[in-house]
C-alpha positions as CSV (number, residue, x, y, z in Angstrom):
1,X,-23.6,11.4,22.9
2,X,-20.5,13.9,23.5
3,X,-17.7,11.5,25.1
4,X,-14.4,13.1,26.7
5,X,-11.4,11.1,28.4
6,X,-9.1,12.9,30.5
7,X,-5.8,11.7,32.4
8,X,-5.2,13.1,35.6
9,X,-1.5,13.1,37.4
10,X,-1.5,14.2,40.5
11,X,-0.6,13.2,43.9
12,X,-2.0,15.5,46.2
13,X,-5.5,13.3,46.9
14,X,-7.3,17.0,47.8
15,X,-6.1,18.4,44.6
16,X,-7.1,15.2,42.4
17,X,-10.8,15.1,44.3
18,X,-11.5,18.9,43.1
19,X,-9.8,18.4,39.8
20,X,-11.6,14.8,38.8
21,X,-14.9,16.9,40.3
22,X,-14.6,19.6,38.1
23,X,-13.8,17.4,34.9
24,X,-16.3,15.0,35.8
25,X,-18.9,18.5,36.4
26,X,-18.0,18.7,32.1
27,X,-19.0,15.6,31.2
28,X,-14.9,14.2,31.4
29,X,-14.7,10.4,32.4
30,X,-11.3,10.8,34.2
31,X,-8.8,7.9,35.1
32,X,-6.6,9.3,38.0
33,X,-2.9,7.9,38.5
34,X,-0.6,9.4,41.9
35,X,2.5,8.4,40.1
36,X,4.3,8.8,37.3
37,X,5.6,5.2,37.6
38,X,1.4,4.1,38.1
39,X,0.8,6.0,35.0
40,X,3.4,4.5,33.3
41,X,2.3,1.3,34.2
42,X,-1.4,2.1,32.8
43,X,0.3,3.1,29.1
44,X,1.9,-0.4,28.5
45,X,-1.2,-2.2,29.1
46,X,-3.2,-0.5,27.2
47,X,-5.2,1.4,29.9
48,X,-4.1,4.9,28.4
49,X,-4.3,5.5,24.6
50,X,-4.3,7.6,21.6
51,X,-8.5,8.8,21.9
52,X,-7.7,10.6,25.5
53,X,-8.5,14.3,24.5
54,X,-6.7,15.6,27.6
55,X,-4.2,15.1,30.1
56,X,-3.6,17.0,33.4
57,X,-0.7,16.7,34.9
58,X,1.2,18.2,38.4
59,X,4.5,19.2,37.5
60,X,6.1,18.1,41.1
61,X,5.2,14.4,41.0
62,X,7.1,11.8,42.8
63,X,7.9,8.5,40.9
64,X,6.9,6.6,43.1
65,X,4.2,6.1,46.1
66,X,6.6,7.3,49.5
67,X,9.3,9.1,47.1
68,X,9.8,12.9,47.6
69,X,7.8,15.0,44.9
70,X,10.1,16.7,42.3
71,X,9.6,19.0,39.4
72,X,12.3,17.0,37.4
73,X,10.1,13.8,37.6
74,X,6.8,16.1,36.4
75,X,8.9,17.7,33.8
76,X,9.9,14.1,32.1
77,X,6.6,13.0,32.3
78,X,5.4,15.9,30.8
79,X,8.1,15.0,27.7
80,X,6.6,11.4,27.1
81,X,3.2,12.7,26.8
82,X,4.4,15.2,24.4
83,X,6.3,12.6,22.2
84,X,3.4,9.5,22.7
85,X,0.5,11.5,22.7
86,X,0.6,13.9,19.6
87,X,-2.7,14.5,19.1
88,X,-3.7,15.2,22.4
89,X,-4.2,18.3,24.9
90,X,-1.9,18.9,28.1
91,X,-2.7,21.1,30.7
92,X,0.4,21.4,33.4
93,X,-0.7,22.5,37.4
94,X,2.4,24.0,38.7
95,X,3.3,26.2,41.7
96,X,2.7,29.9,41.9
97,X,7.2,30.3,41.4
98,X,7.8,28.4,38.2
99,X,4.5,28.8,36.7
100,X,5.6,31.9,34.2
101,X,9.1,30.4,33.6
102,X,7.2,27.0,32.7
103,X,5.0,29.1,30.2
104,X,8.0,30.0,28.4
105,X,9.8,27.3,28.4
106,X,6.9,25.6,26.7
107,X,6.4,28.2,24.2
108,X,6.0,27.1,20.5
109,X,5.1,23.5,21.2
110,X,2.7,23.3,19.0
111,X,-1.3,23.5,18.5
112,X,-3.9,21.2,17.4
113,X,-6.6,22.2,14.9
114,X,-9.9,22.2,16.2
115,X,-11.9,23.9,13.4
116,X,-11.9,26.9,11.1
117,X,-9.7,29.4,12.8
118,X,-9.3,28.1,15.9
119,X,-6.4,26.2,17.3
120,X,-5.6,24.8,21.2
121,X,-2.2,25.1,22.2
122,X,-1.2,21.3,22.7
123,X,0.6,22.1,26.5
124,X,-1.4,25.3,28.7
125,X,-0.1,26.2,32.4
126,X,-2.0,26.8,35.1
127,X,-1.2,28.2,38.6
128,X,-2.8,25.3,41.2
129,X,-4.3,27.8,43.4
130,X,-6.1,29.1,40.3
131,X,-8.1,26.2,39.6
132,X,-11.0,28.6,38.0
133,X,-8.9,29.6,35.4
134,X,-8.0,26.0,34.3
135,X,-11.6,24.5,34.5
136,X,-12.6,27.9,31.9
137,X,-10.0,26.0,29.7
138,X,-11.1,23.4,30.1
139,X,-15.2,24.0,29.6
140,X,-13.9,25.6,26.0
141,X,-12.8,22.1,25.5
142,X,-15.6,20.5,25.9
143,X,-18.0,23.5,24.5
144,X,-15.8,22.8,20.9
145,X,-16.6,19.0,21.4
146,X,-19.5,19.7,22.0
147,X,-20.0,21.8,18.9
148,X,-18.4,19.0,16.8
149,X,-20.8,16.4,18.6
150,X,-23.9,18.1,17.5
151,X,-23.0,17.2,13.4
152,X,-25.1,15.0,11.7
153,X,-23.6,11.8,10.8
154,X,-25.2,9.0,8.7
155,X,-23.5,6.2,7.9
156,X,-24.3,3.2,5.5
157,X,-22.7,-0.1,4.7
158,X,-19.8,-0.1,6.8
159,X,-17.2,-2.2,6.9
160,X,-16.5,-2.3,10.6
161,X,-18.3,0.5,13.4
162,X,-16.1,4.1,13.3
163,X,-14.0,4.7,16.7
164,X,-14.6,7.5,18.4
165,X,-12.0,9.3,16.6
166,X,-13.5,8.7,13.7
167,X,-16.8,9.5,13.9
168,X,-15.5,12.9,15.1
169,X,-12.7,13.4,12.2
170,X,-15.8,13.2,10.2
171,X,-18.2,15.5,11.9
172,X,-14.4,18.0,12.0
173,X,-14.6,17.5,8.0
174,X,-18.4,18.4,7.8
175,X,-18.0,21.8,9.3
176,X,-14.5,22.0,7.4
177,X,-16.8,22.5,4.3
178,X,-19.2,24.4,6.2
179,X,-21.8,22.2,5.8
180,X,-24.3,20.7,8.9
181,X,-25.0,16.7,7.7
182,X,-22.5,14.4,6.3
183,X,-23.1,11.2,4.7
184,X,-20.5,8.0,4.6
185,X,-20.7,5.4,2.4
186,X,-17.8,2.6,3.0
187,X,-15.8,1.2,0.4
188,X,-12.7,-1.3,0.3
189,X,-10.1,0.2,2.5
190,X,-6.3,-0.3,2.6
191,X,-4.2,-3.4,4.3
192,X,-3.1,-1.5,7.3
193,X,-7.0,-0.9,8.3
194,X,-7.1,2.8,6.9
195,X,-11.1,3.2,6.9
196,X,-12.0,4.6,3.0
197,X,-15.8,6.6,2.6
198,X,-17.7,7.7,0.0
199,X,-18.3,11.2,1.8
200,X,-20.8,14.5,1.3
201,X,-21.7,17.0,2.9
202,X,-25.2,19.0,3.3
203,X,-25.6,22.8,3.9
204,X,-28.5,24.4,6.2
205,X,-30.7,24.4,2.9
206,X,-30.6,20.5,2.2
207,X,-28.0,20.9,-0.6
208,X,-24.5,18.0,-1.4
209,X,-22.2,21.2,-1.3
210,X,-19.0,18.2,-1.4
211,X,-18.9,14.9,-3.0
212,X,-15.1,13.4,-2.2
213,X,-13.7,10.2,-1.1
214,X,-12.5,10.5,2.5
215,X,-9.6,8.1,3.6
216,X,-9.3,7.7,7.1
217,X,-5.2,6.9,8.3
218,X,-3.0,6.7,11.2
219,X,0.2,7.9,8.5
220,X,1.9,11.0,8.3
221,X,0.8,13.6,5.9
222,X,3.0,13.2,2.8
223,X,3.6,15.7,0.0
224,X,1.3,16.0,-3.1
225,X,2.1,13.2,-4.9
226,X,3.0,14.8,-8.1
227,X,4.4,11.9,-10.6
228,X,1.5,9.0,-11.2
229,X,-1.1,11.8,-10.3
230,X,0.3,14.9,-12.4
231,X,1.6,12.3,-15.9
232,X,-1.9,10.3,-15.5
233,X,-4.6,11.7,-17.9
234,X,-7.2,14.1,-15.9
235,X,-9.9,11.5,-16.0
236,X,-8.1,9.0,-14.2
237,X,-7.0,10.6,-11.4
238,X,-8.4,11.7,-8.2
239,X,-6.1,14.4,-6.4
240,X,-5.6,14.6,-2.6
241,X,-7.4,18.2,-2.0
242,X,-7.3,18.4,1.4
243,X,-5.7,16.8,4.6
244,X,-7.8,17.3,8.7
245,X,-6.8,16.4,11.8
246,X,-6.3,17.0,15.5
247,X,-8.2,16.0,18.6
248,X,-9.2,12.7,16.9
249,X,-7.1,9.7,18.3
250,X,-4.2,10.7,16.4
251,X,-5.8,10.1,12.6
252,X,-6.3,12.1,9.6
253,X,-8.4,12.0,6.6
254,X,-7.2,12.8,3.7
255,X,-9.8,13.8,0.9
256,X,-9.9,12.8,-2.6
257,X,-12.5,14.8,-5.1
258,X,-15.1,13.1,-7.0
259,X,-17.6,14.7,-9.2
260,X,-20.6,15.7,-7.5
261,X,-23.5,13.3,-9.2
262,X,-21.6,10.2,-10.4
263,X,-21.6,6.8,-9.1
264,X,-18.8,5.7,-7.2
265,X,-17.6,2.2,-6.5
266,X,-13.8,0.7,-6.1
267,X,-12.5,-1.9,-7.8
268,X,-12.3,-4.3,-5.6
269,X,-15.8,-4.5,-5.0
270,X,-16.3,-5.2,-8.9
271,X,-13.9,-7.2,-8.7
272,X,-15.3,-9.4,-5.7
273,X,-18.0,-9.6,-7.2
274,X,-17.2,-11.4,-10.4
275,X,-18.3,-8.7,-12.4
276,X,-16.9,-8.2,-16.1
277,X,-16.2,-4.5,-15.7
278,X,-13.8,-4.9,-13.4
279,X,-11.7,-6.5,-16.2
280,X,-13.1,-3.3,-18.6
281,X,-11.9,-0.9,-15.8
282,X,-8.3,-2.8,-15.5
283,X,-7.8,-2.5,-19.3
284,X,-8.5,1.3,-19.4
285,X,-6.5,1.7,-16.7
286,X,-3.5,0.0,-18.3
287,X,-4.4,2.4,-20.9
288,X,-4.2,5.5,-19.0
289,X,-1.4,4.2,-17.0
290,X,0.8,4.0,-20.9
291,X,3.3,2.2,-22.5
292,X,7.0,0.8,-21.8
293,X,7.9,4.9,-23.5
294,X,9.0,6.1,-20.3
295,X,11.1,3.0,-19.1
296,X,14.8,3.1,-18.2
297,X,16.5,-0.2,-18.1
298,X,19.5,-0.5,-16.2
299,X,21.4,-3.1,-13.8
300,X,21.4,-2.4,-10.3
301,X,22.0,-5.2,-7.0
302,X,19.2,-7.0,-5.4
303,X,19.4,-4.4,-2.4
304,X,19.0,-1.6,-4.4
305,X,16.3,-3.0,-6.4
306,X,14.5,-3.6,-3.3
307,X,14.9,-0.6,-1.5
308,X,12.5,1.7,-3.3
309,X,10.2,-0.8,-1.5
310,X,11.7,-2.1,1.6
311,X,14.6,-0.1,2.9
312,X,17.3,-3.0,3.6
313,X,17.5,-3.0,7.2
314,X,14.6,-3.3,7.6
315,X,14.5,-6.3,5.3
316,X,17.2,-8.2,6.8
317,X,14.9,-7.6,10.3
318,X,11.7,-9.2,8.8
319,X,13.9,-12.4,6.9
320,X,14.7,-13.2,10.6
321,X,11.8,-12.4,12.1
322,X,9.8,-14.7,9.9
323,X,12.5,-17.6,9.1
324,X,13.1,-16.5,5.2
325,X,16.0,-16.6,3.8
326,X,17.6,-13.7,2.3
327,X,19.1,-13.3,-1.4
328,X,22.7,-11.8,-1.3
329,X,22.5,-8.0,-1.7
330,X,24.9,-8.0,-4.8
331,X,23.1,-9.8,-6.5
332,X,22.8,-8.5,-9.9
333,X,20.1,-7.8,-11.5
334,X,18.2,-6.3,-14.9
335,X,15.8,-3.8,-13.9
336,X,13.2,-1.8,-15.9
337,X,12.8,1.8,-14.0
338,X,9.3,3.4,-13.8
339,X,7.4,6.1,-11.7
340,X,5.1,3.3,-9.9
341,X,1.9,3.9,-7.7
342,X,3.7,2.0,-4.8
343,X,0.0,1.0,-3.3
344,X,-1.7,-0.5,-6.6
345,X,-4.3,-2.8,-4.9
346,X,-8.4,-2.2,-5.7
347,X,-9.2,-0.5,-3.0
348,X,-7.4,2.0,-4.5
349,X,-8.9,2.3,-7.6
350,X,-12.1,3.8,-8.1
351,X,-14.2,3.7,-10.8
352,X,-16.5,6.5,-11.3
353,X,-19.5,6.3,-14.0
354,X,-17.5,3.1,-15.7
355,X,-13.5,4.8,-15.7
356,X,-10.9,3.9,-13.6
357,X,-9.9,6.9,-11.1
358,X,-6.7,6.5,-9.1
359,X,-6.4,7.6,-5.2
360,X,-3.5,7.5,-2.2
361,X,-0.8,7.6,-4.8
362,X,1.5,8.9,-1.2
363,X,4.1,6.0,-1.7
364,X,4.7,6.5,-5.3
365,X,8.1,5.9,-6.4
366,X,10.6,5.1,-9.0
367,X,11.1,1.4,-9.2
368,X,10.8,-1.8,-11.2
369,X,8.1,-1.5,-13.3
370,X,6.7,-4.4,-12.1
371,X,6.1,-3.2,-8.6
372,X,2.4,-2.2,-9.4
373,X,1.1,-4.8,-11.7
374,X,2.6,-7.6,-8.1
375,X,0.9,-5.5,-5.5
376,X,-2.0,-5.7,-7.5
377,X,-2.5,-9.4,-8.1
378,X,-0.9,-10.2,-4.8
379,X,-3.3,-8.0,-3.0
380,X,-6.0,-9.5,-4.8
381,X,-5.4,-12.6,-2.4
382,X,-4.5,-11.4,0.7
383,X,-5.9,-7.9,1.0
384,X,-8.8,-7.7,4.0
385,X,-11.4,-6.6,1.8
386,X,-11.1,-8.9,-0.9
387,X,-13.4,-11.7,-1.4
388,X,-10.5,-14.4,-2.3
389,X,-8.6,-13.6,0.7
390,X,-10.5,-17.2,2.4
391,X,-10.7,-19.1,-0.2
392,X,-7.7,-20.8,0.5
393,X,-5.5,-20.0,-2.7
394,X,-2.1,-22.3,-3.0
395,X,0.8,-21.1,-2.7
396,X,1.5,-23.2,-6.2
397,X,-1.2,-21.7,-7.6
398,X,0.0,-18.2,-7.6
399,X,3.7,-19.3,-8.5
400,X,2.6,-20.6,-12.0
401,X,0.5,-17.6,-12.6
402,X,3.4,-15.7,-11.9
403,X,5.8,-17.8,-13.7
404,X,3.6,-18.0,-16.7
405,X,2.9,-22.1,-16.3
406,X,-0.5,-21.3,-16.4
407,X,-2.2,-18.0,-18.5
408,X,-6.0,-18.4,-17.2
409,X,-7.8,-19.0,-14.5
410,X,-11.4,-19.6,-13.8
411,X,-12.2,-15.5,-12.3
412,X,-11.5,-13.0,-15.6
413,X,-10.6,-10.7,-13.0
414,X,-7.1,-12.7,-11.9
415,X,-6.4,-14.0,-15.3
416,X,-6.1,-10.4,-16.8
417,X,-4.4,-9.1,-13.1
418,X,-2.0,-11.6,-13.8
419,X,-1.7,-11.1,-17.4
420,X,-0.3,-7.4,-16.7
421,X,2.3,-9.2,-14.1
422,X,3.5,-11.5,-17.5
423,X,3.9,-8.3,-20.1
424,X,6.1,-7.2,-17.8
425,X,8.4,-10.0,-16.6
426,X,11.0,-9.1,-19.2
427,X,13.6,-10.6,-16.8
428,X,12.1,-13.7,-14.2
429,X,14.9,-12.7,-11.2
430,X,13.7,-8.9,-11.5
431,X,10.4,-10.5,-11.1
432,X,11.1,-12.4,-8.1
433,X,13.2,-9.8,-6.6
434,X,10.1,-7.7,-6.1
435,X,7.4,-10.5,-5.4
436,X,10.2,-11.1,-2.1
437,X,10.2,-7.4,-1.6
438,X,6.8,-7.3,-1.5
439,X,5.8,-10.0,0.6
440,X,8.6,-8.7,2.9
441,X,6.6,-6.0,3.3
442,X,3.6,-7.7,3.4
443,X,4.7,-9.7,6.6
444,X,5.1,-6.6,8.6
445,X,1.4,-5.9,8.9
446,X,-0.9,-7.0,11.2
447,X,-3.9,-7.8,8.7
448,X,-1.3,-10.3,7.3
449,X,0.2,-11.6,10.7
450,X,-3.3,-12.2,11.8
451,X,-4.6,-14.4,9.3
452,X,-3.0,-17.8,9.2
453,X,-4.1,-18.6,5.5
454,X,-2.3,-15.1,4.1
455,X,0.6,-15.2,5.8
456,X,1.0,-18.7,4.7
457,X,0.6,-17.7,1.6
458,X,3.0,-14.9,1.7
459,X,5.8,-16.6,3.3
460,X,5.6,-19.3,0.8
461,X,5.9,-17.1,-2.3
462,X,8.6,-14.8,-0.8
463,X,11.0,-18.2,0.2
464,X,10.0,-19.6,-4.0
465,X,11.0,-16.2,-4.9
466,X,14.1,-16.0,-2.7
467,X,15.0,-19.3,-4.2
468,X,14.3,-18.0,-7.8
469,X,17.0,-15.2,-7.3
């Protein structure tokens, strides 16, 4: 069922009934504020957000209820919708005078991708007295909804139901590859609750035109990645090929191509499951991902060795915030240099027909080469998806895994995760240097703030590493 939400701003009640009637006429459920300072009020609670597909605004608004209308207090309103609400429409209402000067003032603020060709311009003008003309704009807004809407979508094994936004971004991607039916398989997804599909696409005659794996994300686009994913072998990699958005609750989905016919699964749900080739896939993966031939050893302070990771403000911000103590940034330190993923956890692995495939390689980066092989056996634990996440791991536990007191474990799975952390803990205060950094990290996301056992966990091996340093 086609669902639109629209914002109105306006304080003139006469103009609001006709202009709530009219979106309400297109199938629009409208919330209408007379203020700016009411709809100001409405964003910090939570009562306005990032799925509204339009906002209509009067330019002369007054701030408050009994203050004198004026454009200036329109025109700032107008600004913070711009900057809070990228991926949204904005339609402006103003006065026969300033209507063509406001046109060109706005000029070149941008459009939003609907599909194919077409694009919306993110802010349109309209003359007040002209209401006709805006509610043609706005019925080509709801006729492309509409369009999008009417996409088959089937969906299996889900992790969580898709938003709104979602569900559409999906539909958007179907007719991206011109193709009526999609089909969406979930899979692990990432620890900021980026929503990751096993996604095709059907054509009028029946036929998967598309096999890919569609991540779902509130980040900004990066470029290419073109250093894990262009020195990997072929096999093991799965290139971003394409990047959608607009008009979806300010998300993207970035694609990643799979070939069409082969079975696709990631490694953390082998790996959840106990089963040996998750351990097979790790080796080959270590394989593909080569030896110590393209390390560069050099000595470099604890803040610098950090920073690929965490950028030091930033750092210092979260030691507070969570009551950890933080290593002295001249602190030196032996590192060995490396091109690294920068996101190594399972979910993020594929494995496709029985070989390891790499994905989201967006935050790769030249640091310690132990930086992948820690956010991999870390993330075993606390990522979302992963079935050891509530089992309760100790704290001491992990630290001799890490510090080599104990070799195996009873799941194959950690022992050889942790086994990759070992080979490479050349020098025990780079080690710790990044386990900190990347429990740092850790603590500024919600799926770790949220759950009382990880972030126990995380805050216990980041002050036994700050300790260690």
């Amino acid at each position: 069922m086609l669902s639109l939400e629209a914002i109105l701003v306006e304080d003139d009640a006469d103009q609001a009934a006709r202009t709530v009637d009219e979106l309400v006429q297109l199938g629009f459920v409208v919330k209408h504020f007379f203020t700016a300072t009411d709809f100001a009020a409405a964003v910090a609670a939570g009562d306005v957000t990032s799925e509204t597909d339009l906002f209509v605004l009067d330019r002369k608004l007054p701030q408050t209820l009994g203050a004198e209308p004026d454009n200036s207090v329109g025109d700032e309103l107008l600004e913070a919708v711009i900057s809070t609400f990228p991926d949204s429409l904005i339609t402006v209402l103003s006065g026969y005078s300033d209507r063509d000067h406001l046109r060109e003032a706005l000029r070149g603020r941008g459009q939003i991708h609907a599909h194919g060709p077409r694009q919306f311009d993110r802010v349109e003008v309209f003359q007040k007295s002209d209401l006709p003309d805006a509610v043609a704009y706005f019925r080509s807004i709801r006729d492309w909804a509409q369009e999008v809407e009417n996409v088959e979508l089937v969906t299996v094994d889900l992790l969580r139901p898709l938003s709104k936004g979602e569900r559409r971004l999906l539909k958007k991607l179907v007719l991206a590859m011109n193709c009526v039916k999609g089909s969406a398989r979930g899979m692990a997804g990432g620890l900021t609750g980026d929503v990751v599909l096993e996604f095709s696409a059907e054509n009028t005659r029946g036929i998967s035109t598309a096999h890919v794996v569609a991540k779902l994300t509130r980040r900004s686009v990066a470029q290419m990645p073109s250093g894990v994913i262009a020195t990997a072998p072929r096999i093991n990699v799965a290139p971003r090929t394409g990047t959608l958005s607009g008009l979806c609750g300010g998300l993207r989905v970035n694609t990643y191509q799979i070939a069409a016919g082969t079975t696709v699964t990631s490694l953390m749900e082998l790996s959840a499951r106990g089963d040996s080739s998750a351990v097979d896939a790790l080796d080959l993966l270590l394989e593909a991902l080569g030896t110590d031939a393209t390390i560069n050893i050099d000595r470099v302070s604890f803040k610098d060795l950090i920073e690929p990771l965490l950028d030091w403000d930033w750092a210092q911000l979260l030691s507070v915030r969570n009551t950890i103590p933080l290593p002295d940034q001249g602190t030196w330190i032996a590192r060995h240099l490396a091109l690294q993923h920068g996101d190594l956890h399972a979910g993020n692995v594929l494995v496709v027909d029985a070989v390891p495939v790499l994905i989201d390689a967006d935050d790769e980066v030249l640091a310690s080469w132990l930086l992948d092989p820690v956010l991999l056996l870390l993330g075993t634990f606390v990522h979302p998806d992963s079935a050891v996440r509530d089992v309760g791991v100790l704290p001491a536990d992990v630290i001799a895994l890490l510090s080599g007191e104990v070799s195996q474990v009873d799941s194959p799975w950690i022992t050889s995760t942790a086994g990759w952390v070992r080979s490479r803990a050349i020098e025990p205060r780079e080690l710790w240097a990044v386990v900190y950094a990347v429990c740092l990290r850790y603590l500024s996301l919600d799926s770790i703030q949220s759950h009382q056992p990880s972030k126990d966990l995380v805050e216990a091996l980041a002050r036994h590493a700050a300790a260690s340093i």
